[in-house]
Backbone bond lengths (Angstrom), bond angles and torsions (degrees), N, CA, C in turn:
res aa  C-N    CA-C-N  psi(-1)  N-CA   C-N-CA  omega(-1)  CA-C   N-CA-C  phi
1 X - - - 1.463 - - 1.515 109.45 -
2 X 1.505 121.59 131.40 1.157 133.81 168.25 1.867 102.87 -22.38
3 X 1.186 113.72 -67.27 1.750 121.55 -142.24 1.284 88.26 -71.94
4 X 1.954 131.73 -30.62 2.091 101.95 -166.27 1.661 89.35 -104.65
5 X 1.746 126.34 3.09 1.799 112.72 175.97 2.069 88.08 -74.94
6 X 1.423 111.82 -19.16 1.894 91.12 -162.26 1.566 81.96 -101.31
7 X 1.547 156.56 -18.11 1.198 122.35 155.91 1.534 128.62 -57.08
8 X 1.576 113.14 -24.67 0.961 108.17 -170.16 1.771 106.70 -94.95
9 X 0.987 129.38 -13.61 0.927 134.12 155.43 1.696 135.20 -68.07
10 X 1.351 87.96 -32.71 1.587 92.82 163.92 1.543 112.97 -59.41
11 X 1.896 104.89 -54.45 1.223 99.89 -170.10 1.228 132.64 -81.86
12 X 1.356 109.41 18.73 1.557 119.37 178.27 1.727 108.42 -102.74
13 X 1.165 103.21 -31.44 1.677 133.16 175.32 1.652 104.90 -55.73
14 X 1.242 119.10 -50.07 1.655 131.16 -140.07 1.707 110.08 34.68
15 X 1.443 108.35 55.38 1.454 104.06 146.10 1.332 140.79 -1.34
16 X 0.932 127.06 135.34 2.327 115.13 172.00 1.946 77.18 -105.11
17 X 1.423 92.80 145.64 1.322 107.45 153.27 1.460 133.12 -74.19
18 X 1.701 116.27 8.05 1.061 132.16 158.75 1.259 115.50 -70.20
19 X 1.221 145.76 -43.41 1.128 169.66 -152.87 1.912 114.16 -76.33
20 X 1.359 119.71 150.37 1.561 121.29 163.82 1.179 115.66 -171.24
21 X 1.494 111.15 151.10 1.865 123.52 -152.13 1.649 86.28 -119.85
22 X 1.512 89.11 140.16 1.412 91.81 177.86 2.007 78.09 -132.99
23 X 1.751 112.56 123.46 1.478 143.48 156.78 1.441 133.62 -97.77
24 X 1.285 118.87 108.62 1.580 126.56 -156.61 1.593 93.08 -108.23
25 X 1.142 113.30 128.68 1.624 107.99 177.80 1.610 87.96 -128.77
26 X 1.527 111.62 107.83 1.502 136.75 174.09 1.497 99.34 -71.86
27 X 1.572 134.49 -0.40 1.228 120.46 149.24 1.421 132.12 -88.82
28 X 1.315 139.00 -4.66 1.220 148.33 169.96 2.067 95.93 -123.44
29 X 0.816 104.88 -2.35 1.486 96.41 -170.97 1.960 117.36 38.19
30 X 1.306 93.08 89.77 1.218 101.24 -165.39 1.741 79.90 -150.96
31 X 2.029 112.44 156.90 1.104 125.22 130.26 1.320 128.36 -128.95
32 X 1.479 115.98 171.23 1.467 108.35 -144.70 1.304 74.76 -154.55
33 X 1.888 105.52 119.84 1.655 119.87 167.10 1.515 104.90 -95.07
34 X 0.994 108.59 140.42 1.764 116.27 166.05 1.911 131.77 -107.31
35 X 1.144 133.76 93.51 1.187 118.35 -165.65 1.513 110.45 -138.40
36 X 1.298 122.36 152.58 1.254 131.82 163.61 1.454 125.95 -52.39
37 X 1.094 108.87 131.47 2.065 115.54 172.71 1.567 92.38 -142.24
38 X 0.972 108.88 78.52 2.204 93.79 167.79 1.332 97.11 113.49
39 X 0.943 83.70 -132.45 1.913 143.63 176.20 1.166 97.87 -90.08
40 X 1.701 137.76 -12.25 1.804 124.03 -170.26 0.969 104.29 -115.21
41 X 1.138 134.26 165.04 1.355 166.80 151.89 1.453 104.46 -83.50
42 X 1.251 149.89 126.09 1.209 147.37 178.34 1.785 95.40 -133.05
43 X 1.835 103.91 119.68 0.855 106.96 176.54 1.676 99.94 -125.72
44 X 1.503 117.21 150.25 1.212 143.58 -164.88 1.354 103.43 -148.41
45 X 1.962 102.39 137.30 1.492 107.71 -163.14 1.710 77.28 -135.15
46 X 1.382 104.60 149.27 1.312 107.09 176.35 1.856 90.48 -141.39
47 X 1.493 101.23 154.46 1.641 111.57 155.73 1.701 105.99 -40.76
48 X 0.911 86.89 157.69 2.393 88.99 -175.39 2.265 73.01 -110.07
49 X 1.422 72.02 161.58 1.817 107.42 -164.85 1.719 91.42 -131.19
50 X 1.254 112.37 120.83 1.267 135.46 -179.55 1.601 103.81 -51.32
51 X 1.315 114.07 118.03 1.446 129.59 171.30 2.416 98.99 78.99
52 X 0.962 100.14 2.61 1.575 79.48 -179.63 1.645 110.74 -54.48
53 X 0.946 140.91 -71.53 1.062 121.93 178.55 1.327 141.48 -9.28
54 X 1.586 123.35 -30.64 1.383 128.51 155.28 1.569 100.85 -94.41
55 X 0.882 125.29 53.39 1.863 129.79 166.10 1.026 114.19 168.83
56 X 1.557 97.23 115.60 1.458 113.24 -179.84 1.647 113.50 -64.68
57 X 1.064 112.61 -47.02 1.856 116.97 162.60 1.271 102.53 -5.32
58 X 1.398 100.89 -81.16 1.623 132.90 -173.54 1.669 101.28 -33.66
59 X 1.288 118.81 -73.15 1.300 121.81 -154.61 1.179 130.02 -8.72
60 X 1.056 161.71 150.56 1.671 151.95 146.18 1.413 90.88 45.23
61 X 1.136 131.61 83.78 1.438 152.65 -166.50 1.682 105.16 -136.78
62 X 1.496 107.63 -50.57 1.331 121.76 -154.27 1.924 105.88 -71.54
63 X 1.153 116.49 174.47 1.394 134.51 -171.00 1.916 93.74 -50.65
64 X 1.092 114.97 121.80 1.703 123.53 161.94 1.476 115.98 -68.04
65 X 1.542 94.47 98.03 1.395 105.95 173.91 1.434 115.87 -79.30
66 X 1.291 139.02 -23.34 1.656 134.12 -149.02 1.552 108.83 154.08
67 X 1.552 91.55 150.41 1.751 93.17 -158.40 1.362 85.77 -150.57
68 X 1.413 116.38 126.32 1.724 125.60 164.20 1.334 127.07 -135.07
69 X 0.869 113.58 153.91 1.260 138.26 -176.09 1.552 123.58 -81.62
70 X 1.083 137.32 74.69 1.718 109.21 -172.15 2.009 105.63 -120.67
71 X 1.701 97.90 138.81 1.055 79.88 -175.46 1.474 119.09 -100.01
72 X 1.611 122.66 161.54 1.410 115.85 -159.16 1.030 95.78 -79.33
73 X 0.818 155.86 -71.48 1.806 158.90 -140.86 1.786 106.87 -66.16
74 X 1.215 102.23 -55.55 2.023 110.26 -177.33 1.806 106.88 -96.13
75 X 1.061 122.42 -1.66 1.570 141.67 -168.85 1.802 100.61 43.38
76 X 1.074 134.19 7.69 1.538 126.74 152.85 1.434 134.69 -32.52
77 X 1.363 95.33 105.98 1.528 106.30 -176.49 1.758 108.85 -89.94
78 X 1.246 106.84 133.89 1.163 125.61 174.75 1.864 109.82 -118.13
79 X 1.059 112.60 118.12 1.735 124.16 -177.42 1.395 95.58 -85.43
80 X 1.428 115.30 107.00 1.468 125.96 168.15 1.836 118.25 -82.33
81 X 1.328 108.09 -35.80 1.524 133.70 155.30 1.011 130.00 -138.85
């Protein structure tokens, strides 16, 4: 599942909580922003928008599919949408 490959990746990474990943999977056509709040990981999947990837404008633009919560330390996902 998307939400414990980006905890575990965060925590192998040491991330800044300044920081956020934006992941386009051209097989479901979906994108998926990643960013720090706390202790969370807040991940957001949107419909993918034709060509965003060369435009930041664009980015996470598309229809809001799902929004979670996971926390870094206990990896608990909480479904916010």
């Amino acid at each position: 599942m998307l939400c414990d490959n980006c905890r575990k990746k965060y925590k192998l990474t040491n991330n800044h909580s300044n920081e956020y990943h934006i992941i386009i999977n051209f097989t479901l056509n979906t994108t998926s922003n990643i960013t720090v709040i706390g202790n969370l990981l807040d991940v957001t999947t949107y419909d993918y928008v034709d060509q965003e990837e060369h435009d930041a404008k664009l980015a996470c633009s598309g229809t809001l599919l799902s929004e979670y919560h996971v926390n870094i330390d206990t990896g608990e996902i909480e479904k916010i949408q």
